[in-house]
C-alpha positions as CSV (number, residue, x, y, z in Angstrom):
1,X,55.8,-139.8,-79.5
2,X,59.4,-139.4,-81.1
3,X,60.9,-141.0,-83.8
4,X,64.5,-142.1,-83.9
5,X,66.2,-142.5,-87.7
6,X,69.6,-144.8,-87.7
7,X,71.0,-144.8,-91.3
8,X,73.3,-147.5,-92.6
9,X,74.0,-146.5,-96.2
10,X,70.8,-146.1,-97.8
11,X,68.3,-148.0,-95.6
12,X,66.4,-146.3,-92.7
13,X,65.4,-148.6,-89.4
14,X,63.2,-146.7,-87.1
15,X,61.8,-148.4,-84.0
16,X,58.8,-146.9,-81.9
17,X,58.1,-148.2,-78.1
18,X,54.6,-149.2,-77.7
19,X,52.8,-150.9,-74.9
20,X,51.4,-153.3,-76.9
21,X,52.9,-153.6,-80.4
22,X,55.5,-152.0,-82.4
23,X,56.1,-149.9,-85.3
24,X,58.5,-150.3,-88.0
25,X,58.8,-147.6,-91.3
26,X,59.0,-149.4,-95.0
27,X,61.6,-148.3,-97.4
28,X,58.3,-146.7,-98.9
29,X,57.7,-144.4,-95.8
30,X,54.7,-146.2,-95.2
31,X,54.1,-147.1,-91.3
32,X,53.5,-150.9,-90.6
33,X,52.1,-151.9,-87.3
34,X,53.4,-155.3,-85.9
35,X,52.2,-158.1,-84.0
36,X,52.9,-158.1,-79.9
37,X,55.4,-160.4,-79.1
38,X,54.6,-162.3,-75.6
39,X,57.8,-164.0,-74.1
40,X,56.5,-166.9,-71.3
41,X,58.4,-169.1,-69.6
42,X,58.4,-172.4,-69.6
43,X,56.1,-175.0,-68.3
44,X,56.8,-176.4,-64.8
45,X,57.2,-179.9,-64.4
46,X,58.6,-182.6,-61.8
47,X,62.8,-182.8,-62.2
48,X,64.0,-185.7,-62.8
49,X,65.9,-187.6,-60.2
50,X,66.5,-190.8,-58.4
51,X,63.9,-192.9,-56.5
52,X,63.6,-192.2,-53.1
53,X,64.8,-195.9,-52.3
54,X,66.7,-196.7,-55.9
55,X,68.0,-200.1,-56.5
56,X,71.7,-200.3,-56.4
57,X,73.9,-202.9,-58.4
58,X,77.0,-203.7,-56.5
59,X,80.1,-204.2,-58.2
60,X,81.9,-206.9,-56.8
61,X,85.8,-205.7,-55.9
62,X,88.7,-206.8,-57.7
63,X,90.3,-210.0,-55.9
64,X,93.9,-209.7,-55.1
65,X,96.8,-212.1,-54.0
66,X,98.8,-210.1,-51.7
67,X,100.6,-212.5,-49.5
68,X,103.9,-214.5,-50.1
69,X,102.3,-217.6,-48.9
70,X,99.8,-217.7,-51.0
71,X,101.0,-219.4,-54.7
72,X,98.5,-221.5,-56.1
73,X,95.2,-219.2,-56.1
74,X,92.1,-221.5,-56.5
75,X,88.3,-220.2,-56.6
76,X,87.5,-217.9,-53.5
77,X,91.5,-217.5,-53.0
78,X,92.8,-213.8,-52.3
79,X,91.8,-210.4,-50.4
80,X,89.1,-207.6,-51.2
81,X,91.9,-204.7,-52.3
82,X,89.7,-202.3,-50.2
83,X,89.9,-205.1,-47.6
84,X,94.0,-204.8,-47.5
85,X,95.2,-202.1,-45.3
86,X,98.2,-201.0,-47.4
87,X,98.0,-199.3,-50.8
88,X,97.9,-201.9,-53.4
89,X,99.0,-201.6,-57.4
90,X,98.8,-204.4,-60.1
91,X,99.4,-205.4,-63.5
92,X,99.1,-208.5,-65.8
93,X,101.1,-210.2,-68.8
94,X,99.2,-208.1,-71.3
95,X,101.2,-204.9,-69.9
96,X,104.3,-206.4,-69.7
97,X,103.7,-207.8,-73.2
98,X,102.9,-204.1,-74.1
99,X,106.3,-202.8,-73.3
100,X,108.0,-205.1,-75.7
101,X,110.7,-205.4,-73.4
102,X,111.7,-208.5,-71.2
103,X,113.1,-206.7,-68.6
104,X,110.4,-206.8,-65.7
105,X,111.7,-202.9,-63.8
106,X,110.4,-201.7,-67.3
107,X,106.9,-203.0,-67.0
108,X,107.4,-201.4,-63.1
109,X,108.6,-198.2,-63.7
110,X,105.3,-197.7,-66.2
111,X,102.6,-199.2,-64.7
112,X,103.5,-198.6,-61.0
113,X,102.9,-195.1,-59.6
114,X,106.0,-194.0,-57.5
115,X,108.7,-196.3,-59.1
116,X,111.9,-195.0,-60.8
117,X,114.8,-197.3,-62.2
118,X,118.4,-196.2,-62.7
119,X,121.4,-198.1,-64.1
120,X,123.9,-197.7,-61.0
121,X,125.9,-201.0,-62.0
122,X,126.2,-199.5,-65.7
123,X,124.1,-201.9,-67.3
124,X,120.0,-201.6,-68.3
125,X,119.6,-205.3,-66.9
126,X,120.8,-204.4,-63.3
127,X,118.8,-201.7,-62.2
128,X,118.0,-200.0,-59.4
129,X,114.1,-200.4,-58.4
130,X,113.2,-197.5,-55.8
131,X,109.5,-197.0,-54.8
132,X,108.8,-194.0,-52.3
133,X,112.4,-193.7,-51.3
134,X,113.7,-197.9,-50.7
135,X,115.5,-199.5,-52.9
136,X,115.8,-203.3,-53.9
137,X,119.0,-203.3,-55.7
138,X,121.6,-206.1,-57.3
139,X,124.5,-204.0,-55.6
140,X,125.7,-205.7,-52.4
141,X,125.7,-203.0,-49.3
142,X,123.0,-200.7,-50.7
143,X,120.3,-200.5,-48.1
144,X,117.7,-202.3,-49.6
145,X,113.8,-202.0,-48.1
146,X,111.9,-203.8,-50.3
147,X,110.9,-207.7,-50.6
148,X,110.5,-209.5,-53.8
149,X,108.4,-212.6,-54.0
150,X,108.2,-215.4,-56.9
151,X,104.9,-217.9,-56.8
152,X,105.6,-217.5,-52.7
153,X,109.4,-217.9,-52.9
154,X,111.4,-214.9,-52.0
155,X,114.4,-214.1,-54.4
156,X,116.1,-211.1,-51.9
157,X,119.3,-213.1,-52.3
158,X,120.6,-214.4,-48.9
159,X,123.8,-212.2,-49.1
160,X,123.3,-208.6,-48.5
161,X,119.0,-209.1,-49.1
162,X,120.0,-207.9,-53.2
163,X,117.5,-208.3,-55.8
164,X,118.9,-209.5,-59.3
165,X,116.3,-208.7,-61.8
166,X,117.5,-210.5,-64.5
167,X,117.0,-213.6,-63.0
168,X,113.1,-213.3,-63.4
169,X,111.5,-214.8,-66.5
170,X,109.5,-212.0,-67.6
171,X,107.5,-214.0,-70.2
172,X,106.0,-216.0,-67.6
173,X,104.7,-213.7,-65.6
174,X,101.3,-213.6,-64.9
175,X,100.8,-210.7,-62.6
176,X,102.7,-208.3,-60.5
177,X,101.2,-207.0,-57.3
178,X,103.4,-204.1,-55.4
179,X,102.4,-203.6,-51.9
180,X,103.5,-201.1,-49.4
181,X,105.0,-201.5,-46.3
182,X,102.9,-204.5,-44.8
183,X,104.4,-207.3,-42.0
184,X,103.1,-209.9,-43.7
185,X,106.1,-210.1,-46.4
186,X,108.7,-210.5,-43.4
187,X,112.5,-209.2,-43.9
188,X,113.2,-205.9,-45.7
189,X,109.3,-204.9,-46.8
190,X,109.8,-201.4,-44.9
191,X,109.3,-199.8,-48.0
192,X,106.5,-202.6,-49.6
193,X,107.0,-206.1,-51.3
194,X,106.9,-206.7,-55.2
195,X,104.8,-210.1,-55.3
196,X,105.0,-211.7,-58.9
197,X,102.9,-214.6,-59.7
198,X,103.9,-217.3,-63.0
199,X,101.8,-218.6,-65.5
200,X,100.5,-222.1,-65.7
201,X,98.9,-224.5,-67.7
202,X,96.0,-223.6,-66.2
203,X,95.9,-219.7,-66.7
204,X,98.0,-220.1,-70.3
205,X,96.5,-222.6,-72.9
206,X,98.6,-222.3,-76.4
207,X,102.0,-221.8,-78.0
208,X,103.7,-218.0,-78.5
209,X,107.1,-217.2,-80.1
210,X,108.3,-213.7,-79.9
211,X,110.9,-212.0,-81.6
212,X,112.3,-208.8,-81.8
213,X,115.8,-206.2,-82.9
214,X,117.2,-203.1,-82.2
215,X,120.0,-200.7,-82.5
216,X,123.4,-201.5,-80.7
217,X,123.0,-205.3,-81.5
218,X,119.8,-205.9,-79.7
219,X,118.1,-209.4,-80.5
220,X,115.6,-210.8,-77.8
221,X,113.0,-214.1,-78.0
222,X,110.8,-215.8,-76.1
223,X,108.8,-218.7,-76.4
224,X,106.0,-220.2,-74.5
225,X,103.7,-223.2,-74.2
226,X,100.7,-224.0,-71.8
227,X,98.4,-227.2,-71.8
228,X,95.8,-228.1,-69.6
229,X,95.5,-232.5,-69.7
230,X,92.0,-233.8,-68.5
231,X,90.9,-231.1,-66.4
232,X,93.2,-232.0,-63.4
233,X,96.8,-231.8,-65.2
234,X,98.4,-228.7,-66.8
235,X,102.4,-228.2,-68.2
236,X,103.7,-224.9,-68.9
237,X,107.1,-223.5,-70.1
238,X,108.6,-220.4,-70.9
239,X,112.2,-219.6,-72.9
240,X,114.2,-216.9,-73.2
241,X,117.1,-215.0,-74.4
242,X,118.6,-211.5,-75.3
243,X,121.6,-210.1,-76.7
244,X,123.1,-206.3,-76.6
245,X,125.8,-205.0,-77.4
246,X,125.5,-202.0,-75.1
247,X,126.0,-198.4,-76.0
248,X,130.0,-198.7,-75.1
249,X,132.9,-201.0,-75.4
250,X,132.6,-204.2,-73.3
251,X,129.1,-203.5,-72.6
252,X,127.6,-207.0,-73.9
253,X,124.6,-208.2,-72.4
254,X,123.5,-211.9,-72.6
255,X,120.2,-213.6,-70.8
256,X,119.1,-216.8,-70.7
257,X,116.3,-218.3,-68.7
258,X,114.0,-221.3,-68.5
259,X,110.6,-221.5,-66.6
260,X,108.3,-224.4,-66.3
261,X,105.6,-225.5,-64.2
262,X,103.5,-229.4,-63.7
263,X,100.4,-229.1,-61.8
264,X,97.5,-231.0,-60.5
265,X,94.1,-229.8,-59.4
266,X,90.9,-231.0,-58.3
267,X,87.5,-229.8,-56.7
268,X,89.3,-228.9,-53.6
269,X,92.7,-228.5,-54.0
270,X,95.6,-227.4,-56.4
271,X,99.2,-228.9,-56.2
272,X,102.4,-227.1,-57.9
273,X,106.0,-228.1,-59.1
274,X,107.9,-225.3,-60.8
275,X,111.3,-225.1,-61.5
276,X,113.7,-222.5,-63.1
277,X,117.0,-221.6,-64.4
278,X,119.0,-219.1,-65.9
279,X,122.7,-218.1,-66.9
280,X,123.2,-214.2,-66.9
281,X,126.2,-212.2,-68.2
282,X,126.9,-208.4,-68.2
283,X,129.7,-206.3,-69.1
284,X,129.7,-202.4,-67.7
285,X,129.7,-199.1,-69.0
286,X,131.4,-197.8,-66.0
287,X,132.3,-193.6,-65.7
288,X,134.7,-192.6,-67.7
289,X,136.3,-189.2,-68.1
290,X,134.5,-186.9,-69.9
291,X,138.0,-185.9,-71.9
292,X,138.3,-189.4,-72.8
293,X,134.4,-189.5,-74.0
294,X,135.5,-186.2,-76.0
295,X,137.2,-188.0,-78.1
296,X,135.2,-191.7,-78.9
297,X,131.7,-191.8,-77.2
298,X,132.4,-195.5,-77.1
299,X,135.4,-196.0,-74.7
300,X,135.9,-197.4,-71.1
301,X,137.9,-196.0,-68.8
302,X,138.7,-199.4,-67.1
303,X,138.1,-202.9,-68.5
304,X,136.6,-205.9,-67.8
305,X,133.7,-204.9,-65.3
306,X,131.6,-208.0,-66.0
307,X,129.2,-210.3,-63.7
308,X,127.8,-213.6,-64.7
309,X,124.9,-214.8,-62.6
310,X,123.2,-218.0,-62.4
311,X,120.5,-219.6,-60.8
312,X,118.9,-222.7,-60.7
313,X,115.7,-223.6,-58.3
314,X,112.8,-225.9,-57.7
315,X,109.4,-224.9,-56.2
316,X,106.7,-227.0,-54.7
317,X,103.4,-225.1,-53.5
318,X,99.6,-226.7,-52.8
319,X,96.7,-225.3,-51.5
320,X,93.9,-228.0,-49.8
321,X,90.3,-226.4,-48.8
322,X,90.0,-228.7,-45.7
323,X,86.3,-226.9,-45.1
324,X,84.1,-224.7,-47.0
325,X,85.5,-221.8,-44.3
326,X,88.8,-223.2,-43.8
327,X,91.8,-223.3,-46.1
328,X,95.4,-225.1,-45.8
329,X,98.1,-224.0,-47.9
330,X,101.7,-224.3,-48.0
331,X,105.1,-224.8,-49.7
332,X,108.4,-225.5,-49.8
333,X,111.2,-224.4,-52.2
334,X,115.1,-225.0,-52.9
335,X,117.4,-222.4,-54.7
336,X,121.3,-222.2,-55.7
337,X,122.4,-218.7,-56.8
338,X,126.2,-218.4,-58.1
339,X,127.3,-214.9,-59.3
340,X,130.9,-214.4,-60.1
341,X,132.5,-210.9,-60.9
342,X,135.4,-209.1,-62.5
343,X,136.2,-205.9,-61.4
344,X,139.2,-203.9,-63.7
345,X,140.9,-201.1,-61.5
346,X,143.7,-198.9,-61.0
347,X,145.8,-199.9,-58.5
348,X,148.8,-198.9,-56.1
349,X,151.1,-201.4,-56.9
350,X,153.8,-199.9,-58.6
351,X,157.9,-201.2,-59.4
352,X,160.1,-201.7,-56.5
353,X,163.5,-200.0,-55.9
354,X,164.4,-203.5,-57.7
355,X,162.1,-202.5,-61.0
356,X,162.0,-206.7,-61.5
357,X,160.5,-207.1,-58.4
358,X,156.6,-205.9,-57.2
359,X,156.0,-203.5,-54.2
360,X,152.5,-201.9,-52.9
361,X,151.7,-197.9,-51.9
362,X,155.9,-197.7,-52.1
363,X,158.9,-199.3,-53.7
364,X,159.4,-200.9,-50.4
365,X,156.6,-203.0,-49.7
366,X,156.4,-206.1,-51.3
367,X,153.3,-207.3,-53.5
368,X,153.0,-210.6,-52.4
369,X,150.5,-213.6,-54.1
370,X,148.4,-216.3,-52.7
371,X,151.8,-218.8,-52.2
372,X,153.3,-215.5,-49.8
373,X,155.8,-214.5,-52.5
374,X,156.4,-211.2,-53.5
375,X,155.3,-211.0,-57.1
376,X,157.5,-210.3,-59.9
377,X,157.3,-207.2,-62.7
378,X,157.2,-208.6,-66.0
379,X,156.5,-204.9,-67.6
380,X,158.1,-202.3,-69.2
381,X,158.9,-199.1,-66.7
382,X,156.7,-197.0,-68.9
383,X,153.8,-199.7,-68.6
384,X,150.1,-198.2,-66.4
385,X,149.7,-201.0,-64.1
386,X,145.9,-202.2,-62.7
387,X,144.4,-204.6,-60.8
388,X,141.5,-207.0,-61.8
389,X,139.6,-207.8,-58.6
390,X,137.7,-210.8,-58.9
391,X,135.0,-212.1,-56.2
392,X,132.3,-214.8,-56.4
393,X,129.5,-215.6,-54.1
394,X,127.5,-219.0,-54.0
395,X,124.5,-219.2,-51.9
396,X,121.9,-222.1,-51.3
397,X,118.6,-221.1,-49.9
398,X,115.8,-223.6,-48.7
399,X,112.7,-222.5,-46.7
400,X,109.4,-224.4,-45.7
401,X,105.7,-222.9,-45.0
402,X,102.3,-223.7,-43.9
403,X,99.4,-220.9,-43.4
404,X,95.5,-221.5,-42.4
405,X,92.9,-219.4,-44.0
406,X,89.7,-219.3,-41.9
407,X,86.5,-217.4,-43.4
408,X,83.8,-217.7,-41.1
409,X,82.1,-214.4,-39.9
410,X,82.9,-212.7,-36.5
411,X,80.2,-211.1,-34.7
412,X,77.9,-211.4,-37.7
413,X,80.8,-209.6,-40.6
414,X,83.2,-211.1,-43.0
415,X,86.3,-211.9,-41.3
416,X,89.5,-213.3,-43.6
417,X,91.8,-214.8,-40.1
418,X,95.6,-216.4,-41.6
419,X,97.6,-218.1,-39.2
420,X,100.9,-218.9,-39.9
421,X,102.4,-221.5,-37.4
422,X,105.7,-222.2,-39.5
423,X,107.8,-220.5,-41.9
424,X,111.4,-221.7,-41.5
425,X,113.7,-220.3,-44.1
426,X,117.4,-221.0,-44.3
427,X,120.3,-220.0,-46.0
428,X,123.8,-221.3,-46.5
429,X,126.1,-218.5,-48.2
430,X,130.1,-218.8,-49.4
431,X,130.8,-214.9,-49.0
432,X,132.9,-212.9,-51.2
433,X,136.6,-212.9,-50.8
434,X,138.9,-210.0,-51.6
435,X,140.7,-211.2,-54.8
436,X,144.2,-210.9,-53.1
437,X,143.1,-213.7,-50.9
438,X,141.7,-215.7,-53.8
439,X,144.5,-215.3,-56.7
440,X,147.0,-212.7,-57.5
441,X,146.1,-209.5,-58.9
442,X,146.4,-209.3,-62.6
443,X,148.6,-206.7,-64.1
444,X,148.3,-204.8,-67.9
445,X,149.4,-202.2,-69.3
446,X,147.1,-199.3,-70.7
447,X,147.3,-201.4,-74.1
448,X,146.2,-204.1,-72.9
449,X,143.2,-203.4,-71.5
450,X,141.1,-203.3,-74.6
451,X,140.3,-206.8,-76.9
452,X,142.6,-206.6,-80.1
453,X,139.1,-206.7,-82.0
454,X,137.3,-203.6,-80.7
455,X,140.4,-201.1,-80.6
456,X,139.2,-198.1,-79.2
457,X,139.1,-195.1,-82.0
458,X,141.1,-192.3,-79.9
C-alpha cells in the first residue's frame, strides 16, 4: 500500500484508499483510522401532482362593449372579449388620469399596442392617430381608415370622415375600447374603430377638481361632478380647459369643453340625455427654414396658421330588456360642428407693369376681389407680399338607431344574435371655399407678419 505526502507549508495531508474506511496521518505521525462513510440515496416516495379529475375554478371573462350601438350598458350588457372575432384592447379613466394629460391620443399611444401619434398640423392637440398603418386624422384629404365612436355617436366629421381630437372631453371618459377592423362600426373601420364610453351619475358619484402647470405657459383644469338621486336618477358633468403657449411664435393653444349627462334607470331599462360643447383654438408651428431656426429657435416662417373649432351636440340613448333573452336598444343624436381656418402663405401676386395696381403669376394679369375688380397695391416696391387663405366649414349631423339583442341558446350553446333593422344617419355639410371666392386675399409685408408684442429676436 503507498502513501502519498502533499505539503502546504508546514502541514502534511496524506490520504490512503481503503475498501472500507480511511486513513488520515496526525501532525504527530500517528495513523488514525476513520469511520466508513456510506452515501444512500434518498427515500422514494409518490410526486406530487394534480388529481386525476381536479376541480377547476373558472374565471369568468372580462365583459366588453364593442359596438357603436350599444351606449347605456346595463347588467348582462356587452360581449365575451374571447367571444369577439377581432383583437380587442381597453382602458379606463384611471389610465387616462395617470397620464396627467387631457389630451385622449396620449392615453392611446401608451396604453394601446400598435398606436403612434405625430403632430402633422404643427400643434400637440391635432394629431395624427395611426394604428397598424390607418390613420384617423383632423387633416381634410388624408385617407383616414379608422371610426371613432362617442356613447354610440360617431364624431368622423361628415366632411372628409376627419377626426378632431380635441373635441373629446377627456375627463369624462369612462373607457376606451379599440377594435380592429370589424363591420359592425360601418364607414371607414378598415383599419378598427376607437369606441369611447362617458361617465355618468351612475358609474361617477363625487366631486374632482384638477389642476396642473408646465413649461411654455402650460395651465390645464378639470372639474367633475356625479350624483346618483333615488336609485333611478343620476346627473353628471365634466369641465375643462387648457392653455399653451407652444414651443414657437403663434403657437397658442386654448380648449374648452363641457360634458354632461341626466339619466334614468330602472329594473329593466336605462334611459340617457347627454349633451356637449366645446370651443377649440390652435395656432401652428409650421416648417420653417432651418437658417431661419439658426438664428431664434422660436420663429415662424409664415403667420397666422390658426383653426378654431367648435362643436355643440345633444345625445339621447336607452336600452329596454323587453325579455329575459331579448334586448331593445337604441338612440338618436344631433351635432353642429363649425371649424374656421387661417392659412398665412406666400403668394404669386406680385405689382403690375402699373406698380399701383395688382396682377397674378405676371404683371399682366389682374388680381381681381370678390366685387370683380382688380385689386389695388397699397405697398412699398420693396414690400414681400402673401396671401392669407381663409376657409370655414359648418356641418350638421343627425342620425337615428334601433338594434335587438337576442340571447337564447342555438342548438344547445350560447348564442349573442343583434339585428339591426335601422340606422339612418344624415349629414348636411357647407364645404370649404377657396378664400379668393370668399374675400380678397390679404397682403403684408415681411414686417408685418409678426404681432408688435412678440417681435421675433433675429
Amino acid at each position: 500500500m503507498g502513501t502519498r505526502f502533499l505539503l502546504i507549508g508546514t502541514v502534511s495531508i496524506c490520504l490512503i484508499p481503503g475498501s472500507d474506511g480511511a486513513q488520515a496521518q496526525s501532525a504527530t505521525g500517528t495513523t488514525e483510522v476513520l469511520p466508513a462513510i456510506e452515501v444512500s440515496p434518498p427515500p422514494t416516495s409518490a410526486k406530487p401532482g394534480q388529481a386525476r379529475n381536479p376541480r377547476r375554478v373558472a374565471q369568468p371573462p372580462r365583459r366588453v362593449l364593442v359596438y357603436p350601438t350599444a351606449p347605456t350598458p346595463i347588467a348582462g350588457s356587452g360581449m365575451d372579449v374571447d367571444q369577439v372575432p377581432a383583437g380587442i384592447n381597453a382602458f379606463g379613466a384611471a389610465q387616462i388620469q395617470r397620464t396627467g394629460s387631457l389630451n385622449i391620443t396620449d392615453a392611446l399611444q401608451q396604453n394601446v399596442p400598435g398606436i403612434n401619434t405625430s403632430d402633422v398640423a404643427g400643434n400637440p392637440f391635432q394629431p395624427n392617430v395611426e394604428f397598424r398603418g390607418f390613420v384617423a386624422s383632423p387633416v381634410a384629404g388624408t385617407p383616414q381608415g379608422l371610426a371613432v365612436y362617442q356613447n354610440g355617436m360617431r364624431i368622423n366629421e361628415a366632411f372628409g370622415d376627419t377626426v378632431n381630437w380635441d373635441l373629446i372631453p377627456t375627463t369624462a371618459i369612462r373607457s376606451v375600447t379599440v377594435v380592429t377592423n370589424n363591420p359592425a362600426f360601418g364607414l371607414n373601420a378598415l383599419g378598427g374603430a376607437v369606441n369611447v364610453q362617458m361617465k355618468d351619475g351612475f358609474s361617477y358619484h363625487g366631486a374632482e377638481i384638477d389642476t396642473m402647470g408646465g413649461s411654455f405657459g402650460r395651465i390645464q383644469g378639470s372639474a367633475q361632478w356625479g350624483k346618483q338621486i333615488d336609485n333611478n336618477y343620476a346627473v353628471y358633468g365634466a369641465l375643462e380647459g387648457i392653455h399653451d403657449n407652444g414651443y414657437r411664435n403663434f403657437g397658442e393653444s386654448d380648449v374648452r369643453r363641457f360634458y354632461g349627462d341626466v339619466g334614468y334607470r330602472n329594473d329593466v331599462s336605462e334611459f340617457h340625455l347627454n349633451m356637449g360643447v366645446a370651443d377649440n383654438k390652435f395656432g401652428a408651428a409650421a416648417t420653417t427654414p432651418a437658417e431661419l431656426l439658426q438664428q431664434y429657435w422660436g420663429a415662424t416662417y409664415t403667420t397666422p396658421q390658426t383653426s378654431n373649432n367648435k362643436v355643440a351636440y345633444v345625445n339621447l340613448t336607452g336600452k329596454v330588456e323587453a325579455t329575459p333573452t331579448w334586448t331593445i336598444e337604441g338612440g338618436a343624436h344631433l351635432r353642429f360642428f363649425n371649424q374656421k381656418t387661417q392659412d398665412g402663405n406666400p403668394t404669386d401676386v406680385q405689382p403690375c407693369a402699373d406698380p399701383t395696381l395688382l396682377c397674378f403669376g405676371d404683371d399682366a394679369t389682374p388680381a381681381n376681389g370678390l366685387n370683380g375688380a382688380q385689386l389695388s397695391n397699397p405697398f412699398a416696391a420693396d414690400a414681400i407680399l402673401g396671401e392669407n387663405d381663409r376657409t370655414t366649414t359648418r356641418s350638421t349631423t343627425a342620425g337615428l338607431s334601433l338594434q335587438a339583442t337576442n340571447t337564447d341558446q342555438l342548438f344547445g350553446h350560447d348564442n349573442h344574435l343583434r339585428l339591426v333593422p335601422a340606422s339612418t344617419p344624415a349629414s348636411r355639410i357647407s364645404p370649404p371655399a377657396p378664400s379668393w371666392e370668399r374675400s380678397a386675399r390679404t397682403m403684408w409685408s415681411a414686417a408685418a407678419a409678426y404681432s408688435s408684442d412678440r417681435p421675433p429676436a433675429l
